[in-house]
Structure formats: C-alpha cells, structure tokens
N, C-alpha and C positions, 0 to 999 in steps of 0.2 A: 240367105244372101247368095247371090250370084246359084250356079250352078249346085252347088253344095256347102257345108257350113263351114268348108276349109279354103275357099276360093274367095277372094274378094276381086269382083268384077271391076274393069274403067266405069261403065254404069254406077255402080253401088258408089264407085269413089269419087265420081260427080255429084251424085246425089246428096253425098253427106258431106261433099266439103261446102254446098251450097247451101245444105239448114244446120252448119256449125260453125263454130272458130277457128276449126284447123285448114293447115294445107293441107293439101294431096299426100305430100312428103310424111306429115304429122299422121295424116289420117292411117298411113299404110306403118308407121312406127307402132301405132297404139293397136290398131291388127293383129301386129303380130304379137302387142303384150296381152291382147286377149285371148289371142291361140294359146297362148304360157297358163293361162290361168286359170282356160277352159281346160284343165285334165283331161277330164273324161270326155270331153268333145262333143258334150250334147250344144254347142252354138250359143250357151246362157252360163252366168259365173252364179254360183251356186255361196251361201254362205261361208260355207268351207274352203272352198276354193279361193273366196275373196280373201280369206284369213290369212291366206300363204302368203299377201304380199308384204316384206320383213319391214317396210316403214310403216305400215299399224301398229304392228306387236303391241307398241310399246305406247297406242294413243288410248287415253283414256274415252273418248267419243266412238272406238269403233262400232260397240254395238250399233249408235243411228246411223252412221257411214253403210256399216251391211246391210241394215233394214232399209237404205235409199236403192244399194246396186245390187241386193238379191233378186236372182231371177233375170237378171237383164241380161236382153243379147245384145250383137253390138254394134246396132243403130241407138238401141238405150243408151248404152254405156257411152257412145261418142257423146249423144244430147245432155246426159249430167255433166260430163267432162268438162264439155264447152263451157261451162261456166265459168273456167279455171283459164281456159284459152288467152292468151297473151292479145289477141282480136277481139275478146267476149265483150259486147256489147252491157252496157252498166243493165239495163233490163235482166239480162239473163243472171248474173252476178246475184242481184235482188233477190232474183224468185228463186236462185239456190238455195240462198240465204233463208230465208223464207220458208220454203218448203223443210228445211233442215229442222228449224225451229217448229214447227208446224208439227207436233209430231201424230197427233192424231187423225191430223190429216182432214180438221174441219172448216179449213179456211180461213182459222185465225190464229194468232198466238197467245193462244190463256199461261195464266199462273202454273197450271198444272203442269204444261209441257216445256214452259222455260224452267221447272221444275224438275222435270227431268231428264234433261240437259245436264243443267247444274248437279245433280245425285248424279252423274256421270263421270262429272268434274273431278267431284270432293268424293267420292265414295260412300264409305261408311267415316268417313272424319269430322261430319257434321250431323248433331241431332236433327229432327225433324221439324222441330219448331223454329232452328235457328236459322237453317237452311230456307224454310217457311218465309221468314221477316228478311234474307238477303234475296231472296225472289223477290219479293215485294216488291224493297225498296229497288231495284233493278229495274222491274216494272215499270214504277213510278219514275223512275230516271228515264227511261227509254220515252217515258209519255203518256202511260197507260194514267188512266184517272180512275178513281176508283166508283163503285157504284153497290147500290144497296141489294141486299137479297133475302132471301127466308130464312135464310141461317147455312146449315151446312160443317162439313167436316174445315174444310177450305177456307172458310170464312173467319175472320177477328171481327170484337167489337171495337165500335169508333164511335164516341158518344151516343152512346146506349143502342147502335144498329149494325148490323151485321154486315158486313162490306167485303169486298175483293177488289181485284183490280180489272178493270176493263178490258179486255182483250184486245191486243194488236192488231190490228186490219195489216193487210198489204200497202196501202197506203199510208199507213202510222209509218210502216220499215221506210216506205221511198223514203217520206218528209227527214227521218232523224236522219236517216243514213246518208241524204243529199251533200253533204260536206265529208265525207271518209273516202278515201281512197281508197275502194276497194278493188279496184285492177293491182295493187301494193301486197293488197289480203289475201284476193283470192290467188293464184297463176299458179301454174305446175307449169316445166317446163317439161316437153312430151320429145 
C-alpha cells in the first residue's frame, strides 16, 4: 500500500473508496483499525490477530468469520467489509452471505456446509443425526429439492432411495433472500 504498509496514500484512498461502500472518512477509520490489529505489522491480520477483536470472543461463528479474514491485507479487508457498508449495494450483501455459507468454497451451498455452520451454532448440544434432519429441513425451507444418489454417509432413505438435498446455487440465495432486508442484517457502523 502506498509507500510502505504503514502509509495509506490519497491514491490508495481513492482507489478503495471507488471499489467499496465506504467514504474516504470510513476508509481512513477502518486504516487505522487495521493498523490495531496488524501487531506485528506484516500489512495482513493474521488468525490470531483477528481474535483480539473483543466483540468475537463471545460469537459462536468466529471460527468461519477467521477462515474469510485470515491472511487479508487491507484492500481484502475493506472488500469483505463492504458488505456491511451502510452504501453496500444488495449484490455485494448476497455474495457475502453466500460466500460465508459456502464453506468449502465449491460454488454451492450443500447440506454439509450449512452443516457446518449450524455445528457452529449448537455446538456439541445436538447429536448428529438430529442436527442432520434440522439441516435438512432448513434446506428444504430455503428451497433446496432434494435429489437421488448412490447412497452415502450424508444420505437418508425416502421410499426405499437414498436422497439429499440439492445444493444452493447463488441464484436459489438471490430468489429466497429477494424480500429480506438485508442492509437491516448486514451493516457495521465503521
């Protein structure tokens, strides 16, 4: 960034207030809480680092929250943020959204990964079969249909054939989500 990883250039803060949500004002606020957070000042928040900030502590979700902002420097860090931005365009909001649930990161939203989300939630408070059938039917609620397979760990029977639920496109999230407020869900104020 700019000169060195401790300068943040008029350049750099043009640059980024144009491919995000924030202002200038915003962008040079969130600067300086990445300089806080970068310790050791290698220019990237590091898992550990991320952990320091005291309103995690206490969220059951942080592990996929660290697994989105480790490693990020902070053109990263503004472009996840943005999604949160009080500006963020309903697209960006989405593919947050999206990307979160997304966790293996195959371009869809399977059973497995709103799967483990959910075991993120509930912890150890729910068996695994139970926690299994409240995916499901979540699933099913969201829209997912279900579809037939060879069998599998993953899989229940439903009139004598092995089934799951069909994975989320990005497009399944638009369509449900087209009526939620999510500028309401998503926003941090910076």
């Amino acid at each position: 960034m700019g000169a060195n990883a401790s300068t943040l250039l008029d350049d750099d803060i043009t640059e980024i207030v144009a491919s995000s949500s924030f202002s200038k004002d915003e962008i040079e606020q969130l600067y300086s809480r990445f300089q806080k957070l970068d310790r050791n000042g290698s220019g990237t928040i590091d898992a550990s680092e991320f952990l320091m900030i005291p309103e995690l502590a206490m969220n059951p979700l942080v592990p996929r929250i660290v697994q989105l902002f480790d490693g990020v420097n902070f053109k990263e860090f503004v472009r996840l943020l943005s999604a949160f931005g009080k500006n963020a365009p309903r697209e960006a909001r989405i593919d947050f959204l999206f990307r979160f649930y997304d966790v293996d990161g195959d371009g869809v939203v399977s059973e497995a990964d709103v799967n483990s989300i959910f075991r993120l939630l509930v912890g150890e408070n729910l068996d695994d079969a139970t926690l299994r059938r409240i995916v499901r039917q979540a699933m099913l609620d969201f829209g997912a249909g279900l579809e037939a397979l060879d069998g599998g760990d993953e899989s229940e029977e439903l009139n004598g054939c092995s089934v799951q639920c069909r994975p989320l496109t990005r497009e399944d999230f638009c369509r449900k989500l087209q009526n939620v407020e999510l500028d309401r869900i998503l926003q941090i104020s910076v």
